[in-house]
FIKOLZA-1660 file (N, C-alpha, C; in steps of 0.1 Angstrom, whole numbers, plus 5000, padded with zeros to 4 digits):
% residues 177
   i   px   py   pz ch aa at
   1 5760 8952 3887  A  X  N
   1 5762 8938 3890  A  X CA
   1 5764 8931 3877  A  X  C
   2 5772 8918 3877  A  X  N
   2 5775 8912 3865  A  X CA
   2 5773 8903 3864  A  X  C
   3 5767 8893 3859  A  X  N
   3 5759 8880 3851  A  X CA
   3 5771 8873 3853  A  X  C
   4 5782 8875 3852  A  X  N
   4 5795 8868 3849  A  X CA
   4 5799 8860 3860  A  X  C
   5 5807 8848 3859  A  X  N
   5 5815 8843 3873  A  X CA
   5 5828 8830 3868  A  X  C
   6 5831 8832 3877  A  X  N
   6 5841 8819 3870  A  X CA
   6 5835 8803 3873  A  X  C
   7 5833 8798 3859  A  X  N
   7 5830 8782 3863  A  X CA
   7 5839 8774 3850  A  X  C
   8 5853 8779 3853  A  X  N
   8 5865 8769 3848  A  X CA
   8 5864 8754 3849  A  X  C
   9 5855 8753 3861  A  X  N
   9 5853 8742 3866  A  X CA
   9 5848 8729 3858  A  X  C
  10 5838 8739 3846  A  X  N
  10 5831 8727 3839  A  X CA
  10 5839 8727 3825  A  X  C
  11 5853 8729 3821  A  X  N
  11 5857 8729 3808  A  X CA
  11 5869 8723 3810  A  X  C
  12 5877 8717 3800  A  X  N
  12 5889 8708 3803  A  X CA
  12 5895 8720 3801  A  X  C
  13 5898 8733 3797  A  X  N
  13 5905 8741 3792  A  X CA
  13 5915 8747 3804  A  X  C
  14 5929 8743 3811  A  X  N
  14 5935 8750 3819  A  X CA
  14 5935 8764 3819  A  X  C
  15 5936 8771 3830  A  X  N
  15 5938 8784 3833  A  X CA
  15 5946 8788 3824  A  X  C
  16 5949 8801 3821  A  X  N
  16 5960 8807 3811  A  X CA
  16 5972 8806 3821  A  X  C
  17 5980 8805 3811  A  X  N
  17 5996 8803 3821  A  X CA
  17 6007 8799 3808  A  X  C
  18 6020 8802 3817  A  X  N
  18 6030 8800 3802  A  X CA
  18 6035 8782 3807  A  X  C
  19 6030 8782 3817  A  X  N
  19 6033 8765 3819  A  X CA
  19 6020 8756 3822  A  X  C
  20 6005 8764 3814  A  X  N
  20 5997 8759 3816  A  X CA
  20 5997 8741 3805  A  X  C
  21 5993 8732 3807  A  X  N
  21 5995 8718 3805  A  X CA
  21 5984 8712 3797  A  X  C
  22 5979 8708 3785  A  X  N
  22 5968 8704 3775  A  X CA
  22 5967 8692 3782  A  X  C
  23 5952 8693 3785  A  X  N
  23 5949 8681 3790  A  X CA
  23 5949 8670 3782  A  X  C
  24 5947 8656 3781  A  X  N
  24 5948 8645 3774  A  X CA
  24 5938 8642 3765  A  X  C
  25 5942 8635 3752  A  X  N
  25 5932 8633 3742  A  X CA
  25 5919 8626 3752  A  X  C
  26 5906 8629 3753  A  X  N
  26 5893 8627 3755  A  X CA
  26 5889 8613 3748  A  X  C
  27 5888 8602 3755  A  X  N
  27 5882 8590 3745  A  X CA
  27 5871 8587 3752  A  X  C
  28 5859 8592 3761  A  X  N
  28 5847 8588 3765  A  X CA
  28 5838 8591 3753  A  X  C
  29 5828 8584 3761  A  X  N
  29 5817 8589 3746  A  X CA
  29 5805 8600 3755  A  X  C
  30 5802 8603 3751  A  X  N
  30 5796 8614 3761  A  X CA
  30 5782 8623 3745  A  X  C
  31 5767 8628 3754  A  X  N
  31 5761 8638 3748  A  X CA
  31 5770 8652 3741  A  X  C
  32 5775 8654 3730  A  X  N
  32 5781 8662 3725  A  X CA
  32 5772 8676 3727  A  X  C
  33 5779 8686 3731  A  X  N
  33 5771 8699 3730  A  X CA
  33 5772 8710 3722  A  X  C
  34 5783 8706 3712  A  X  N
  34 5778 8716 3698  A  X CA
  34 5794 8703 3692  A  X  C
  35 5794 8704 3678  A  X  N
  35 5808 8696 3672  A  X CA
  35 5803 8706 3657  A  X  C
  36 5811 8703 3648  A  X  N
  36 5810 8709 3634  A  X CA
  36 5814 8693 3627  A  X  C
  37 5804 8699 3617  A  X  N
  37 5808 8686 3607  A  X CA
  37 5813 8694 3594  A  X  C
  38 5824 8687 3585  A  X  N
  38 5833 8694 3578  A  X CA
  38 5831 8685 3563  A  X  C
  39 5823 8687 3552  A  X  N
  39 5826 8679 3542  A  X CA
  39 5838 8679 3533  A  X  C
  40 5840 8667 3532  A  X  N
  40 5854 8664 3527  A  X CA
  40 5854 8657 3512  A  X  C
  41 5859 8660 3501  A  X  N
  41 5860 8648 3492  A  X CA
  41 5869 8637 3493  A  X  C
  42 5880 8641 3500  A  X  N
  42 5893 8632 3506  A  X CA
  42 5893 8630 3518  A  X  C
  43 5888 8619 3520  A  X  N
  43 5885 8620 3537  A  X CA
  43 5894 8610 3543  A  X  C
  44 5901 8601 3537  A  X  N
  44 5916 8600 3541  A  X CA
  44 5927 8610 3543  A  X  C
  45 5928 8619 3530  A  X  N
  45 5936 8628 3530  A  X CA
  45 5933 8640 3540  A  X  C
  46 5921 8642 3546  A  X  N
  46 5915 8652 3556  A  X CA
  46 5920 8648 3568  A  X  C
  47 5915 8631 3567  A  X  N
  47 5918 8627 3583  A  X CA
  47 5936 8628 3586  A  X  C
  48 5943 8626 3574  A  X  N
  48 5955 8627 3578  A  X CA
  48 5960 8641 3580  A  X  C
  49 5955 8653 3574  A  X  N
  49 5961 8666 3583  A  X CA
  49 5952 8669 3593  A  X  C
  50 5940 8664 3599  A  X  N
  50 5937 8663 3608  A  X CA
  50 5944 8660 3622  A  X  C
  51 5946 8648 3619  A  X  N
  51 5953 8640 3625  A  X CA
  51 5969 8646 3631  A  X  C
  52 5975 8647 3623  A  X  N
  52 5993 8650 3618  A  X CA
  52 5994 8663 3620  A  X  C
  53 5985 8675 3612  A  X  N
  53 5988 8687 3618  A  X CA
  53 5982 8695 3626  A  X  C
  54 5967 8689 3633  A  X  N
  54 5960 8696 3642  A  X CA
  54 5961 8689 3651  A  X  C
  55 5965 8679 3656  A  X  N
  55 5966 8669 3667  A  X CA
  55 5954 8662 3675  A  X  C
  56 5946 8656 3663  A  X  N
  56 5932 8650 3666  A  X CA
  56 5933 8637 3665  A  X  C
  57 5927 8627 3669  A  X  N
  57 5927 8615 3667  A  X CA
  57 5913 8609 3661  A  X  C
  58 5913 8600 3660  A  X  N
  58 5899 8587 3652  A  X CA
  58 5891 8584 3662  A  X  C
  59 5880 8590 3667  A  X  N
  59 5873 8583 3678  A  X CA
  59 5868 8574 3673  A  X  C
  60 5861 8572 3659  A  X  N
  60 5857 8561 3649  A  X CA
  60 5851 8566 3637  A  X  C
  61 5852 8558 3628  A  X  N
  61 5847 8556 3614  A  X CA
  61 5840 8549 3613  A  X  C
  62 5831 8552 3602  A  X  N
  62 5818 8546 3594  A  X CA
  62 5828 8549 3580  A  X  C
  63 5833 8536 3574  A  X  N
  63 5843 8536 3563  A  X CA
  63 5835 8538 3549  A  X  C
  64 5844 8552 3546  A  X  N
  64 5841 8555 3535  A  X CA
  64 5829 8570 3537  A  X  C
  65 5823 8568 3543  A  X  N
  65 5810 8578 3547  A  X CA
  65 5815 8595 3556  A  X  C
  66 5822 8586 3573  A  X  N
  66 5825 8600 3583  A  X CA
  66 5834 8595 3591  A  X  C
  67 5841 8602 3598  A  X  N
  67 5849 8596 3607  A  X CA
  67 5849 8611 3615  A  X  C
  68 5848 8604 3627  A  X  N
  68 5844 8614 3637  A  X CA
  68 5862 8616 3646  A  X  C
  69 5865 8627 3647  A  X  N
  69 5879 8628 3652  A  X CA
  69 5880 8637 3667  A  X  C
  70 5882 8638 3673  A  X  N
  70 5886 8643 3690  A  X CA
  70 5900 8647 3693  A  X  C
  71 5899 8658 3700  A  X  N
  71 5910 8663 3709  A  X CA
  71 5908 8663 3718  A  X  C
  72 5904 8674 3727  A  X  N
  72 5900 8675 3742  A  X CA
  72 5889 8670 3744  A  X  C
  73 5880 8669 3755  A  X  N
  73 5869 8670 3758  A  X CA
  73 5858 8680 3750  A  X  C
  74 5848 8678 3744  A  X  N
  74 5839 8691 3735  A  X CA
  74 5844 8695 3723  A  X  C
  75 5861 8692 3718  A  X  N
  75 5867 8697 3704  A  X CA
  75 5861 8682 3700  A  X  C
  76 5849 8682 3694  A  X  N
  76 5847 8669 3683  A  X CA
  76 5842 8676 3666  A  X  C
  77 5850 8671 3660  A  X  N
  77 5850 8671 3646  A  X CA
  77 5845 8659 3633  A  X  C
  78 5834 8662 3628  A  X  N
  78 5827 8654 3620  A  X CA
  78 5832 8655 3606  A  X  C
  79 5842 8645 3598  A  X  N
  79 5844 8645 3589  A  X CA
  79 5836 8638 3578  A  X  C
  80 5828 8645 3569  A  X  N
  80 5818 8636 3561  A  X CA
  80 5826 8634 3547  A  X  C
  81 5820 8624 3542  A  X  N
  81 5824 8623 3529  A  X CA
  81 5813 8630 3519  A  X  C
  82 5818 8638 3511  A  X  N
  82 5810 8649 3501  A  X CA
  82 5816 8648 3483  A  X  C
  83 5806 8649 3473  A  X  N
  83 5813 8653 3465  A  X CA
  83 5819 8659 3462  A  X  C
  84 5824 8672 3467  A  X  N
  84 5833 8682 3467  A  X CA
  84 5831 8692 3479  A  X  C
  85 5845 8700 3474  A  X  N
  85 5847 8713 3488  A  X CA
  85 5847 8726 3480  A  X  C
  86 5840 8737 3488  A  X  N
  86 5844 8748 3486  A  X CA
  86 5860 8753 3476  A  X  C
  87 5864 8768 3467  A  X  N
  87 5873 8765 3460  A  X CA
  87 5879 8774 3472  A  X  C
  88 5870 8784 3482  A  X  N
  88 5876 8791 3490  A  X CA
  88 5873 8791 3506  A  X  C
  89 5882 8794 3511  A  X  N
  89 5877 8796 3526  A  X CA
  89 5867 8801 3532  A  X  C
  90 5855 8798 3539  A  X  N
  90 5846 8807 3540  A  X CA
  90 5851 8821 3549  A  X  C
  91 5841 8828 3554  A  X  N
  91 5844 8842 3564  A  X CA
  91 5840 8834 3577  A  X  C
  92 5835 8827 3583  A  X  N
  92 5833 8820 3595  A  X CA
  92 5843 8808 3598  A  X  C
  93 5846 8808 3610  A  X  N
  93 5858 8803 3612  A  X CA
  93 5849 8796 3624  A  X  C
  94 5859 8781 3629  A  X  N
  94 5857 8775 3640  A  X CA
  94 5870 8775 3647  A  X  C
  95 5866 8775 3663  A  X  N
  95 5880 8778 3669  A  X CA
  95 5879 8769 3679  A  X  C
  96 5892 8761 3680  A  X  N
  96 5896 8751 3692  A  X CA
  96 5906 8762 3705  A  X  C
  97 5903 8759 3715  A  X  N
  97 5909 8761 3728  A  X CA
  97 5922 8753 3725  A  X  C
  98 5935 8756 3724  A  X  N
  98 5948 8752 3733  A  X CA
  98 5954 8760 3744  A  X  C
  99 5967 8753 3746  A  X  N
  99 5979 8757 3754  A  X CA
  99 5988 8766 3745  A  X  C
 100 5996 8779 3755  A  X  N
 100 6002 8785 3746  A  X CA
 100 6013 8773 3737  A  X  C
 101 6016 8765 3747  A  X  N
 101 6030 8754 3740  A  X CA
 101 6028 8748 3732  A  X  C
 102 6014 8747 3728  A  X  N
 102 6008 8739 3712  A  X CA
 102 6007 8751 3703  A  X  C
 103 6009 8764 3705  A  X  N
 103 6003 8771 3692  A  X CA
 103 6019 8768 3679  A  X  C
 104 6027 8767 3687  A  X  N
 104 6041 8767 3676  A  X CA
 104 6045 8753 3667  A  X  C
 105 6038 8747 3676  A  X  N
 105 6039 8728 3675  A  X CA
 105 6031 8726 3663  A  X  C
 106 6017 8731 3666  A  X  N
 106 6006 8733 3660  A  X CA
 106 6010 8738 3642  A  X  C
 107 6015 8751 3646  A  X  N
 107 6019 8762 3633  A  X CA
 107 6030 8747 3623  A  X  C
 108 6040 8745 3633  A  X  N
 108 6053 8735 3625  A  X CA
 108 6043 8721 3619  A  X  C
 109 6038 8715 3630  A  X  N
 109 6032 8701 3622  A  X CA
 109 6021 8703 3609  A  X  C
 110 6010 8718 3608  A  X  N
 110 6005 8720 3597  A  X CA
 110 6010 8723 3580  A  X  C
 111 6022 8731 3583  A  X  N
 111 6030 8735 3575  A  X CA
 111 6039 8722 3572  A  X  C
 112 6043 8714 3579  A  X  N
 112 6047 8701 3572  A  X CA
 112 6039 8689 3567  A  X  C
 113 6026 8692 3566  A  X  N
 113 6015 8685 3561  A  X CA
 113 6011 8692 3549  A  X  C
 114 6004 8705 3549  A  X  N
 114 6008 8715 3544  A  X CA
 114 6016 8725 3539  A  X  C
 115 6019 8733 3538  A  X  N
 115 6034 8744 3538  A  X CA
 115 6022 8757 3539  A  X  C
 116 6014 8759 3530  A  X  N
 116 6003 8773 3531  A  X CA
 116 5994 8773 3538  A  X  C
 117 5989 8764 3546  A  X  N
 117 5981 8765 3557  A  X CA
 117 5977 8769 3564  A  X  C
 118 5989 8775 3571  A  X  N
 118 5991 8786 3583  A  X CA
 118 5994 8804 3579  A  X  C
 119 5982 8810 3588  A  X  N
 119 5985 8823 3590  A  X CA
 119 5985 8823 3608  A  X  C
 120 5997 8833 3610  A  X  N
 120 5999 8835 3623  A  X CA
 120 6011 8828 3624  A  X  C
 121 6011 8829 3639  A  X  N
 121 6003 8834 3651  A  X CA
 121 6004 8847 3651  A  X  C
 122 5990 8854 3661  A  X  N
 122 5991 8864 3661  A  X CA
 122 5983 8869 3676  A  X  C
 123 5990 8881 3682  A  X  N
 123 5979 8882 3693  A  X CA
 123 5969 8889 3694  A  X  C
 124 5956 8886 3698  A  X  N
 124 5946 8897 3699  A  X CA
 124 5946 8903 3711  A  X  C
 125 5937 8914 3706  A  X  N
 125 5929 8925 3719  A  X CA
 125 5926 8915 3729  A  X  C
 126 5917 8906 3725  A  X  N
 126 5912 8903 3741  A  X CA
 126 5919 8889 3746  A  X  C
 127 5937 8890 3748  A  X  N
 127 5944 8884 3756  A  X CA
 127 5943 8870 3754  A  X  C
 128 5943 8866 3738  A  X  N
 128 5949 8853 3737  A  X CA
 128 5960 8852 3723  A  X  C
 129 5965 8842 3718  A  X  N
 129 5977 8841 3708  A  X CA
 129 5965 8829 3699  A  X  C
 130 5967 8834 3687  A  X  N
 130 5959 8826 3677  A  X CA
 130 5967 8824 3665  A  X  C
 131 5964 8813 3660  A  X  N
 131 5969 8808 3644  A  X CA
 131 5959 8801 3638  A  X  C
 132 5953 8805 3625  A  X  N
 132 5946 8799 3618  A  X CA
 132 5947 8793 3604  A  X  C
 133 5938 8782 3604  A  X  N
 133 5945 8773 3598  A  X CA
 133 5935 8769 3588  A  X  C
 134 5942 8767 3573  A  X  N
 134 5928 8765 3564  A  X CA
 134 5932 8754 3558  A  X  C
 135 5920 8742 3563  A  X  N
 135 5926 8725 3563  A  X CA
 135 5922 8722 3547  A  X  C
 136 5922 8712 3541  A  X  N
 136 5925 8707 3531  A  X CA
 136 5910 8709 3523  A  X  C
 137 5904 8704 3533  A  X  N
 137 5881 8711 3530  A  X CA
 137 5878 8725 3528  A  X  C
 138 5892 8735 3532  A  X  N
 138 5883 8752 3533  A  X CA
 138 5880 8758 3543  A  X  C
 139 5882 8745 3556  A  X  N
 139 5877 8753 3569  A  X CA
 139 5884 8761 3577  A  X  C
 140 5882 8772 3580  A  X  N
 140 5890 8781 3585  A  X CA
 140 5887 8774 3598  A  X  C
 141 5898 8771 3606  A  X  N
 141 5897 8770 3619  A  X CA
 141 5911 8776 3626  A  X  C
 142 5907 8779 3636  A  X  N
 142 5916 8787 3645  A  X CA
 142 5918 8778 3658  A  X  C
 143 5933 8778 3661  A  X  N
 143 5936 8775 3671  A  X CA
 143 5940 8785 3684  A  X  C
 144 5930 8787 3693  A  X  N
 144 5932 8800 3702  A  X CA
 144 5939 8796 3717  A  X  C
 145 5949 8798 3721  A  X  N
 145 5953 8798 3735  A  X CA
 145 5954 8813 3743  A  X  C
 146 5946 8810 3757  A  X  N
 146 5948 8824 3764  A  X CA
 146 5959 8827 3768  A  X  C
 147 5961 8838 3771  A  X  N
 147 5980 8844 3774  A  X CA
 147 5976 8846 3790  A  X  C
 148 5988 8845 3797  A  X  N
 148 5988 8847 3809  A  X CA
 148 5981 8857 3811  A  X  C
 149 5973 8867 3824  A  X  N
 149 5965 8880 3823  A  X CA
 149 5977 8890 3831  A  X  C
 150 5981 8899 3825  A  X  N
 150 5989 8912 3829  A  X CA
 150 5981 8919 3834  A  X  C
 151 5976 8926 3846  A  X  N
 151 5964 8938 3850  A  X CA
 151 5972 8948 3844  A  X  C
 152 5987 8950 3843  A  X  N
 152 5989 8959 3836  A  X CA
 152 5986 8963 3821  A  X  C
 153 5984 8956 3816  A  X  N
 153 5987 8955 3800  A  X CA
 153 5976 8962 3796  A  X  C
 154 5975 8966 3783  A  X  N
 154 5967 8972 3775  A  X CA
 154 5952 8961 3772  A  X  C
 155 5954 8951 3771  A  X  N
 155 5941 8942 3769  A  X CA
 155 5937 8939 3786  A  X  C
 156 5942 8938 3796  A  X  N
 156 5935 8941 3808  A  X CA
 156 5924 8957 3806  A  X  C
 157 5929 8963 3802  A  X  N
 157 5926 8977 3804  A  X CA
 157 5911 8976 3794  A  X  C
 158 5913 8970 3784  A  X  N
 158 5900 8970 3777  A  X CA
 158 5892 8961 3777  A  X  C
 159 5895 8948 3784  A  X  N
 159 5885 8937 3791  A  X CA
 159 5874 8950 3802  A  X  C
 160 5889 8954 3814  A  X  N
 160 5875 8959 3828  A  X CA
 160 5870 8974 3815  A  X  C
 161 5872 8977 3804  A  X  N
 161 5859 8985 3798  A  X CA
 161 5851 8980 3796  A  X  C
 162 5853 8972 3793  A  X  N
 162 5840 8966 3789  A  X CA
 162 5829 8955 3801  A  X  C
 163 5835 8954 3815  A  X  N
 163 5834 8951 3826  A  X CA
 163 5836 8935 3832  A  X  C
 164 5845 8929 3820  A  X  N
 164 5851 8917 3827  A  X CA
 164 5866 8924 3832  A  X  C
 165 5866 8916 3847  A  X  N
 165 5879 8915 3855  A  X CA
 165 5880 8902 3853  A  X  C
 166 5895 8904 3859  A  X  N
 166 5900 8891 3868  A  X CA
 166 5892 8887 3883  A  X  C
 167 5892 8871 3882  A  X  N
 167 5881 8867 3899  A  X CA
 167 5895 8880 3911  A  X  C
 168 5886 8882 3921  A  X  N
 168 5896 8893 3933  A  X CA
 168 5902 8907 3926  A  X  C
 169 5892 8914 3914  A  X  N
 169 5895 8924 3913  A  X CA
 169 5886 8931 3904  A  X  C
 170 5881 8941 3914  A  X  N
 170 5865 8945 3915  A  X CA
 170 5856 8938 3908  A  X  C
 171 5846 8944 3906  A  X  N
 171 5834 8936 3902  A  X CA
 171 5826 8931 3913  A  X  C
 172 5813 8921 3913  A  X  N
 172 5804 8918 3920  A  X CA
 172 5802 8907 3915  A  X  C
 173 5813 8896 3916  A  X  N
 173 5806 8884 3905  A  X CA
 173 5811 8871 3917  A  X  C
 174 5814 8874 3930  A  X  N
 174 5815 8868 3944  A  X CA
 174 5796 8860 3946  A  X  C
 175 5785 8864 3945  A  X  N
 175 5773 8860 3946  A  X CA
 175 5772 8847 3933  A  X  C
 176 5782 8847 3927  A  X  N
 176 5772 8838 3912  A  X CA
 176 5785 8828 3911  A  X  C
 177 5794 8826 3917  A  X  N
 177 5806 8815 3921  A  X CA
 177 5800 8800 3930  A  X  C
% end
């Protein structure tokens, strides 16, 4: 039996699909349940490839100190002001949920804020398309959209090894729905 079940229900994140649809920038204010804060020395210049090539907006500023920026629902990003940044990327990376139709949009508006920014896109093993992006601070962040599910395909095949399916194909995860 599997712990697992589907509760898509509680995430703004549409189903995987090649016409799946990014939900709308999020402006409630709501208990945050995890966000990353990013120190910046340029926090104008942060907020603007923020802004321009990850497609975040200003929920609000405390001028001069942080400005807190939003995409979806739960993508909240804390930009502080610091005396400096990192000279390198770290090995941990943060990753936002998109649509596959943002990953190219995404790649083009970074690279026009930036030009070196962008590695990728690229697909993984476990059935999504990613581009990662290293913003003006050092932060590796990744932008991950899921790919439609093939039962045929090679990454179906190594999800059910590892004992995730699709909901209506085997498993026992009908009791926790």
């Amino acid at each position: 039996m599997s712990d697992y079940y589907d509760a898509f229900e509680i995430s703004p994140v549409p189903a995987p699909g090649l016409d799946a649809v990014a939900p709308e920038p999020f402006r409630g204010i709501y208990g945050m349940p995890a966000f990353v804060t990013i120190p910046t020395n340029d926090l104008a210049g942060s907020v603007d490839f923020w802004v321009r090539g990850l497609g975040f907006f200003e929920l609000f500023t405390i001028p001069g100190t942080l400005v807190h920026l939003r995409r979806w629902a739960f993508q909240d990003v804390l930009l502080r002001s610091a005396a400096g940044v990192p000279a390198e990327a770290p090995a941990v990376s943060f990753s936002f949920a998109c649509v596959l139709s943002e990953i190219d949009a995404t790649v083009e508006a970074c690279r026009a804020v930036s030009p070196d920014s962008v590695d990728g896109p690229r697909d993984t093993p476990w059935n999504t398309r990613d581009v990662e992006v290293i913003t003006p601070e050092r932060a590796r962040i990744v932008f991950t959209a899921a790919k439609p599910f093939d039962p045929d395909s090679q990454e179906a095949r190594d999800l059910a090894a590892i004992g995730i399916t699709p909901p209506g194909v085997g498993g026992d995860n009908a009791e926790h729905a």
